[in-house]
C-alpha positions as CSV (number, residue, x, y, z in Angstrom):
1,X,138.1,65.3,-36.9
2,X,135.6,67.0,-34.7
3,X,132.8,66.3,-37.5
4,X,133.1,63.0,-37.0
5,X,131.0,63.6,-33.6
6,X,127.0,63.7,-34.5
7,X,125.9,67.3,-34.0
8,X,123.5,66.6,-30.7
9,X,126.9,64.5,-29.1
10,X,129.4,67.6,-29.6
11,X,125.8,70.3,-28.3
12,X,125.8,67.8,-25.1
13,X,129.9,67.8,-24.6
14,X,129.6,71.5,-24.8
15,X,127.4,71.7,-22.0
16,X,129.1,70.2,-19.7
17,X,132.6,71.1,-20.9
18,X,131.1,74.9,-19.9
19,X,129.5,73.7,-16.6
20,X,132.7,72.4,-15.7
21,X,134.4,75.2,-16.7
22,X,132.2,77.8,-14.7
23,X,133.3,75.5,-11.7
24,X,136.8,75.7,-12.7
25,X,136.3,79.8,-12.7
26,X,134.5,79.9,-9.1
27,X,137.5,77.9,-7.6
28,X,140.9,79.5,-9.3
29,X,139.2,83.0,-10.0
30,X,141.7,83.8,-12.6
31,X,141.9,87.1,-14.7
32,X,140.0,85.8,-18.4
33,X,140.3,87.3,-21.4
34,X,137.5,87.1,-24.0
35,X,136.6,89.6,-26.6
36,X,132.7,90.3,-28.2
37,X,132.4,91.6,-31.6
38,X,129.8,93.8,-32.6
39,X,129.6,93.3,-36.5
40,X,127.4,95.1,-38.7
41,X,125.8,94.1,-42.4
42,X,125.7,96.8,-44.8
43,X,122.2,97.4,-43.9
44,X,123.7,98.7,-40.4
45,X,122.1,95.5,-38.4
46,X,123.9,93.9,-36.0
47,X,125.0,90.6,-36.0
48,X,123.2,88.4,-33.1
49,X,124.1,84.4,-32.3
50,X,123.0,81.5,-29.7
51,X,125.3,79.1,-28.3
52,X,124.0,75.7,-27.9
53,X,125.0,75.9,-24.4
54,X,124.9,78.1,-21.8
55,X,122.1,80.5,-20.9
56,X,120.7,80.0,-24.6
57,X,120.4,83.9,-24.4
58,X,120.9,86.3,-27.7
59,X,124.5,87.3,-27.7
60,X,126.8,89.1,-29.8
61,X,129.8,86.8,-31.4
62,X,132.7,86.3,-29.6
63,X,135.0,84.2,-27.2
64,X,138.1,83.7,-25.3
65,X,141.5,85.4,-26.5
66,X,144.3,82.9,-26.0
67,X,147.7,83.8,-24.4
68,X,149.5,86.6,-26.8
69,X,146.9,87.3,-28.9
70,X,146.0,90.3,-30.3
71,X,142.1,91.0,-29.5
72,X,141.3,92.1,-33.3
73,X,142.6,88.6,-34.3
74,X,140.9,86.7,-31.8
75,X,137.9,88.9,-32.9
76,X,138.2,88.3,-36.7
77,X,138.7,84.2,-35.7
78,X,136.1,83.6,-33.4
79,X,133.5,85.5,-35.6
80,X,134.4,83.2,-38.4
81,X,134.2,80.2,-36.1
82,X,131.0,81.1,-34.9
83,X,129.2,82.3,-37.9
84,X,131.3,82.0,-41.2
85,X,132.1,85.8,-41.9
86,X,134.4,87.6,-42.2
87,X,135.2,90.7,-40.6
88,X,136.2,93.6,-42.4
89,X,138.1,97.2,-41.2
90,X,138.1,95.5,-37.5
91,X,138.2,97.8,-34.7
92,X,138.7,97.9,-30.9
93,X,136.2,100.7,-29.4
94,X,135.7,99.6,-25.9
95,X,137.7,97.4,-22.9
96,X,135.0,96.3,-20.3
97,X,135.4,94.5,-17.0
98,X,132.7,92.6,-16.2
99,X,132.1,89.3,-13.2
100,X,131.5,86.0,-14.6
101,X,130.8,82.9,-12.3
102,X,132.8,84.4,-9.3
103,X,135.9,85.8,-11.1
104,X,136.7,88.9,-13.9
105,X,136.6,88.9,-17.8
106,X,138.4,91.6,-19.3
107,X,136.3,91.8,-22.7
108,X,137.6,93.7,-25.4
109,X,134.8,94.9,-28.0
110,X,135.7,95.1,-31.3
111,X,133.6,96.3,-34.2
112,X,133.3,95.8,-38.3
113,X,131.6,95.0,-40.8
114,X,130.4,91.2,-41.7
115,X,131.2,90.0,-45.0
116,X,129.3,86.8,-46.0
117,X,126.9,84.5,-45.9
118,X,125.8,83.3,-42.1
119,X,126.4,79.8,-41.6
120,X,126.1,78.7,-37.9
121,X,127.9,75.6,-37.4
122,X,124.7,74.0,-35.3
123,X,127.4,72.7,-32.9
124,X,128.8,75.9,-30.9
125,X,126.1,78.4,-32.7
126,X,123.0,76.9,-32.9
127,X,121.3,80.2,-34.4
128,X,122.5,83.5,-35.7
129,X,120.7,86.7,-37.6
130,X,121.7,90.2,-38.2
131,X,118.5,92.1,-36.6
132,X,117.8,96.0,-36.1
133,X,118.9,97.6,-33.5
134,X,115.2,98.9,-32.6
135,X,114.4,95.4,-32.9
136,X,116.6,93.2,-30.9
137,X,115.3,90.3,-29.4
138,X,113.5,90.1,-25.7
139,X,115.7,87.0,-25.1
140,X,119.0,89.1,-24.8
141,X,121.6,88.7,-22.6
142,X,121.1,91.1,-19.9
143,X,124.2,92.8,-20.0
144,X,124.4,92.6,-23.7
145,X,120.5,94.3,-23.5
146,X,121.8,97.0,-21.2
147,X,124.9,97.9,-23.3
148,X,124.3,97.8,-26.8
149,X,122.8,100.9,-27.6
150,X,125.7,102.9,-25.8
151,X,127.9,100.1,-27.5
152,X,126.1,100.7,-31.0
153,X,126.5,104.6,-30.7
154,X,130.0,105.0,-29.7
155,X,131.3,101.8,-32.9
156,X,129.4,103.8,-35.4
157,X,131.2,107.1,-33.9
158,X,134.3,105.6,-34.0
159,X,134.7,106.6,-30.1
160,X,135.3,104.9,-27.4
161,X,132.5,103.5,-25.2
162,X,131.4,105.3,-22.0
């Protein structure tokens, strides 16, 4: 039903579907819960999107876990939402705490391998790439830009993150 919208109509409800939300989160402050994955190709890149809304910022995959979900299936269906793969031997490495528009999200990283062919849907993900780690983009996220390479080390040590 949803692809019944024109692409530039659902970009623009998504905008300010997320600006009302962000109000929303600066009023009730509630706990979220969101998870991020950090998916490799078998190349050892890392799997980077942009959302058609928001800060329009390199990010790694990922979204909000819904009541009673298990974060490694939230993980697996929101990178599949997002870019089409599939995620393969997920697992959780790292719990982080972090503000968001005047409240907490507890974000749980989970790392795996991508399977498959990237196919952003142009709606939610307007661009994704699996890109070096040496060579990640200037137009990071800030946290994502300070984290990663302590986030990188400790999935492919199969540790837990500092």
């Amino acid at each position: 039903m949803i692809r019944l919208v024109p692409a530039p109509l659902h970009r623009a409800a998504l905008r300010k579907a997320h600006a009302l939300r962000k109000v929303w989160w600066r009023l009730r402050q509630p706990l979220l819960l969101g998870c991020r994955v950090l998916a490799f190709d078998s190349e050892g890149r890392v799997l980077l999107i942009r959302h058609s809304y928001g800060s329009g910022r390199w990010m790694l995959p990922g979204g909000g876990i819904a009541r009673g979900e298990d974060p490694l299936a939230a993980a697996t269906r929101e990178l599949a939402e997002e870019t089409g793969c599939a995620l393969d031997a997920p697992r959780l490495f790292a719990v982080v705490d972090e503000p968001l528009y005047g409240t907490v999200n507890r974000v749980y990283l989970v790392t795996g391998t991508a399977r498959g062919v990237l196919r952003p849907d142009g709606r939610e993900v307007i661009e994704a790439a699996f890109l070096a780690p040496a060579e990640l983009p200037a137009n990071i996220a800030p946290m994502i830009g300070r984290e990663i390479a302590g986030w990188i080390t400790a999935a492919k040590a199969g540790r837990p993150a500092p």
